[in-house]
Wavefront OBJ file of the C-alpha trace (Angstrom):
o trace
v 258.728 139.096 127.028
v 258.489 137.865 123.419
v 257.782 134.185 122.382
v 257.499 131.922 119.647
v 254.241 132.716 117.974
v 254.213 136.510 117.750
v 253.323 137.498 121.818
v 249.702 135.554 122.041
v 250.911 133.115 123.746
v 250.248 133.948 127.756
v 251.909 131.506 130.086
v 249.918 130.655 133.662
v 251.792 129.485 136.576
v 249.253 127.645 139.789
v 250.510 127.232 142.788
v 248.259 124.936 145.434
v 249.170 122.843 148.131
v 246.473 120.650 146.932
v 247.356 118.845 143.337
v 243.934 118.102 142.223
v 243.334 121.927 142.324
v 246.358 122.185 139.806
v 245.453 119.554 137.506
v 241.437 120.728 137.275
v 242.980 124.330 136.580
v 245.904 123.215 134.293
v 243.395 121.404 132.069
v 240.950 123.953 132.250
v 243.361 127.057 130.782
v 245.273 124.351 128.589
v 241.817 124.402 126.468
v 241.530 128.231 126.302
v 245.396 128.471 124.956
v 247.558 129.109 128.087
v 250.926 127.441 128.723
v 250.614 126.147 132.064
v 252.450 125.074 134.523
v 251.352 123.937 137.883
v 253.216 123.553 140.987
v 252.135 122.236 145.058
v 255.109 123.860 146.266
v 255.683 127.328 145.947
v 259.444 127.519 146.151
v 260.182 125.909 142.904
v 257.339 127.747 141.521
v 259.339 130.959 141.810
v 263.030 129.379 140.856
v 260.738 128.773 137.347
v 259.103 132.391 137.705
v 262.448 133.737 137.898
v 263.847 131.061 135.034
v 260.570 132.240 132.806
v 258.135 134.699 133.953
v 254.959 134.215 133.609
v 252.237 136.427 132.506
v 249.456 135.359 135.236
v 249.775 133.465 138.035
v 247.184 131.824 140.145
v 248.315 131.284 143.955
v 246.424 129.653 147.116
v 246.944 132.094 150.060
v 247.999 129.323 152.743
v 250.766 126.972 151.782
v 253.803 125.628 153.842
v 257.197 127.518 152.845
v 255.626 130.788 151.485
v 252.424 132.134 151.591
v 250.370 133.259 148.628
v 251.130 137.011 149.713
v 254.911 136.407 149.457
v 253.948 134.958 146.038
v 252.360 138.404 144.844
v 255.670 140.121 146.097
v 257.918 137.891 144.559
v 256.062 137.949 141.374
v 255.419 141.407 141.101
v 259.730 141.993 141.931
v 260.211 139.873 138.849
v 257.864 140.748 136.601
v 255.436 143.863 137.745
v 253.770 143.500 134.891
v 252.231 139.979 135.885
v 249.090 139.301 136.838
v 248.375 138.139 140.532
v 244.939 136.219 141.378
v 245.262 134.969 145.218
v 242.739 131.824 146.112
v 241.624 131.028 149.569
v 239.513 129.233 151.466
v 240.291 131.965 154.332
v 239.381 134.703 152.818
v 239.063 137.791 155.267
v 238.690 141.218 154.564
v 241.999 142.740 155.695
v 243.549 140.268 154.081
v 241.793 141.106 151.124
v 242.620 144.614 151.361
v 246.220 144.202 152.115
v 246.620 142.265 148.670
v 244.921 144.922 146.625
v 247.141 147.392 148.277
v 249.660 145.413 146.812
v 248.724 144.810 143.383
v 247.042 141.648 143.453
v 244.716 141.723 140.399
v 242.009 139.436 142.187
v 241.132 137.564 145.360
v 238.715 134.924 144.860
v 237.401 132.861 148.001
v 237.155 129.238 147.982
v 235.047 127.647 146.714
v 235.129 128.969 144.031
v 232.990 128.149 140.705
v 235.193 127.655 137.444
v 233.550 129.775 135.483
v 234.353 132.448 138.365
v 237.815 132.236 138.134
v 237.650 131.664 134.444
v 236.011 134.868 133.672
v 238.716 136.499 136.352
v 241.539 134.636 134.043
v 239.635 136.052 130.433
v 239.884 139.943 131.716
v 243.584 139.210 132.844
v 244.564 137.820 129.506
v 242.949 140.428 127.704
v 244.837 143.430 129.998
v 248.085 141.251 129.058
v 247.480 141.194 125.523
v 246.144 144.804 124.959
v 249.271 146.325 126.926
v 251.590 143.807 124.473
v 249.967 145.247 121.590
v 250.627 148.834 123.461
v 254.497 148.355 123.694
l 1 2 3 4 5 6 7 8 9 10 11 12 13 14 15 16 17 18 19 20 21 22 23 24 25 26 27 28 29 30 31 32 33 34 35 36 37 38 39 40 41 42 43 44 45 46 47 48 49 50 51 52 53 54 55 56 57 58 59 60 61 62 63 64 65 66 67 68 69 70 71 72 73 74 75 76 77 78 79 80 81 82 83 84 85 86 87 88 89 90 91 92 93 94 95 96 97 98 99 100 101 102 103 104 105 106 107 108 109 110 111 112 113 114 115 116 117 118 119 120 121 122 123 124 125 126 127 128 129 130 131 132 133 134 135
């Protein structure tokens, strides 16, 4: 996926039922240079996935319509090369287990400190960037 300013540009798609968790996120990644887009409703969050793909998305686990494992497979059938983090305030280990077996890139549990998912965002943006620079 090429863009307009030479590849650096990563775009970041969140997906939470709850909107203030999507607005504290969207300004948050905004500031370190991401195109976001944010989304309470995970079935027009993939119709733009599939429109756009993005290069990291960041998806609650529990959410009417489609759960945030649905989201990794979806995701990963349009664009492997994205970058999954699942959120969840019911985190359990199989569950846990059962996204890293299917290439989730992180599962944080909520709550979850900023800074925690911001250093979890940092290592997937540099893995995105170093394998553009690869191609």
């Amino acid at each position: 996926m090429s863009d307009d300013n030479g590849g650096s540009h990563l775009r970041l798609l969140v997906i939470d039922d709850e909107p203030i968790v999507g607005k504290r996120l969207k300004q948050l990644f905004t500031k370190m240079g991401l195109g976001v887009e944010t989304f309470t409703n995970p079935v027009p969050a993939m119709e733009a996935m599939e429109r756009c793909p993005f290069d990291i998305v960041v998806t609650d686990l529990k959410m009417n319509g489609m759960n945030g494992m649905e989201v990794l497979k979806r995701v990963k059938d349009i664009n492997p090369e994205a970058k999954v983090v699942i959120i969840t305030g019911y985190a359990q280990l199989d569950t846990a287990s059962e996204a890293f077996r299917r290439g989730v890139f992180d599962f944080i549990a909520k709550p979850f400190r900023l800074d925690e998912l911001k250093r979890v965002i940092v290592k997937a943006m540099s893995g995105t960037l170093l394998a553009r620079r690869q191609k």
